[in-house]
N, C-alpha and C positions, 0 to 999 in steps of 0.2 A: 636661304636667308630671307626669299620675300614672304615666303608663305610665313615667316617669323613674326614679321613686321606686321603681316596684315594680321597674324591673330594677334599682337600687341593691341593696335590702332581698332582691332574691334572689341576686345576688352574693354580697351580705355572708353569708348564708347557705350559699350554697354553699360559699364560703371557712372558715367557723367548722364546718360539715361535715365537709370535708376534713381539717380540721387536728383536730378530733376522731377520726376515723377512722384519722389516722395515725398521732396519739397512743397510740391503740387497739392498732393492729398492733405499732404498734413495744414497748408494753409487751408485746403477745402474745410476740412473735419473740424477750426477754430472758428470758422467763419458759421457753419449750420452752429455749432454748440451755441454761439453767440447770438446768432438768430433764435435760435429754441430761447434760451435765456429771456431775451428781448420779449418774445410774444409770450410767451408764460408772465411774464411785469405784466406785461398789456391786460391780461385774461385776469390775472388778479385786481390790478384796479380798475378792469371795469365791474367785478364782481362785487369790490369796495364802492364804488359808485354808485353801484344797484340799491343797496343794503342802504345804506345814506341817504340816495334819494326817497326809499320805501319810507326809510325812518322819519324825515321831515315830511313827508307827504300826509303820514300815518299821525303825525305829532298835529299836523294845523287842519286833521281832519277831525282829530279827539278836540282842540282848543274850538274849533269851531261846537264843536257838541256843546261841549260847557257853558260854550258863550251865551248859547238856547235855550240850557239847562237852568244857568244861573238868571237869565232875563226870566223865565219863567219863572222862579225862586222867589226872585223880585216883585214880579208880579202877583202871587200867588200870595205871598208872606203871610198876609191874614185871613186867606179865603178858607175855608171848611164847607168849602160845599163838596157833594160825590163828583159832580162832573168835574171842577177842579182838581180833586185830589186824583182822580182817573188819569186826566189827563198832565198832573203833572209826574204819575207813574209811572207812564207811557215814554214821558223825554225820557225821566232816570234809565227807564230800562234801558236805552236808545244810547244814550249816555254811558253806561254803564260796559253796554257791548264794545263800544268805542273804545274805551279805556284796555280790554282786554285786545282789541287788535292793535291797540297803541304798543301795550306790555309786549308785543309780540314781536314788532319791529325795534324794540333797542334791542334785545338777547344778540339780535341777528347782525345788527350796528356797531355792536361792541364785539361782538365775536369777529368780525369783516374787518376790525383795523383799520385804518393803521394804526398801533399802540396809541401814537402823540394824537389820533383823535376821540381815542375813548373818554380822557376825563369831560371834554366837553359833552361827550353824549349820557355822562353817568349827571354830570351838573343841570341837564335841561329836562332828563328823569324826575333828576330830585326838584325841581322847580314846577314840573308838570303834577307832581304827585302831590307836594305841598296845596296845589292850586284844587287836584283834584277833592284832598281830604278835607280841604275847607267847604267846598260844597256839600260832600256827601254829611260833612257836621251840622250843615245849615238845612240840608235835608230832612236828617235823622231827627235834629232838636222839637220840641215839642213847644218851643215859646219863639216860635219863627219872627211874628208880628214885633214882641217885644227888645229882641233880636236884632233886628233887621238894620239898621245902621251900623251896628259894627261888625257882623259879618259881610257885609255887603263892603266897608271898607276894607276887609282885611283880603276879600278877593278881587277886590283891586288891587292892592296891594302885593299878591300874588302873581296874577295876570301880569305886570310890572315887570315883576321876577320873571317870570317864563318868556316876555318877550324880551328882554334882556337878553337871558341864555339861549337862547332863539339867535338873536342877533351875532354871541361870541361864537354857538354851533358853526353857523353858515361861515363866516370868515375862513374859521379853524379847517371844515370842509375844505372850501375853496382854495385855499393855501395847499393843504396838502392832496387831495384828490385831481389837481389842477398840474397835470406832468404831462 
């Protein structure tokens, strides 16, 4: 009868073991899934963060282009000499590069998320783009001199807008890339 008891009592043991042990793992195995969880969030918005920071970095690197482009615009308005028009080919071209590594950083901005910050990066696009196509108008035109007062206002006007949507981007950013 004891050798009964003691395979009872080792049973019972084995059993209250096991179910401790399991208990064990299974809290282990919720606790990694939720760490994985955790750093996968972390690796995504720091990747969102990258993509955003690239994006405004890329955005007031092209704003600063323009800003040389259009002072020279300005400047130039009536000039027709070679070394003028050279030289104000030279910013466009400069300008112009700018613009395409600008274009490069929203795809990547909007692609990167979070959903609730893409309209603001499609809205500071289309403010940059407005901004841009009224220069490359004042470029292209052929009565630049005669011109020159109301395109000149209208890229103020512009620039207005993009610092604006400039100003709702960053917020928008910081709200939500700020976890």
């Amino acid at each position: 009868m004891t050798g009964l008891w003691a395979a009872v009592f080792g049973m019972v043991g084995t059993l209250i073991g096991g179910c401790v042990t399991y208990a064990a793992n299974r809290l282990n195995v919720r606790q990694q899934a939720e760490q994985a969880a955790r750093t996968r969030e972390l690796h995504v918005l720091d990747r969102q963060y990258a993509a955003h920071f690239e994006f405004i970095t890329r955005t007031d690197r092209f704003i600063e282009q323009a800003r040389e482009f259009w002072w020279l615009l300005d400047e130039l308005a009536s000039a027709d000499g070679e070394e003028q028009t050279a030289e104000l080919d030279r910013v466009y071209r400069l300008y112009s590069e700018g613009w395409s590594n600008y274009f490069e950083s929203v795809a990547a901005a909007e692609f990167a998320g979070p959903p609730a910050l893409v309209p603001a990066v499609q809205e500071l696009r289309t403010a940059v783009a407005d901004h841009s196509n009224a220069l490359d108008g004042w470029y292209e035109a052929k009565d630049r001199a005669k011109t020159r007062k109301s395109r000149a206002d209208k890229c103020i006007s512009n620039r207005d807008a993009v610092n604006e949507k400039r100003a709702h981007y960053i917020v928008s950013a910081q709200r939500l890339l700020d976890k």
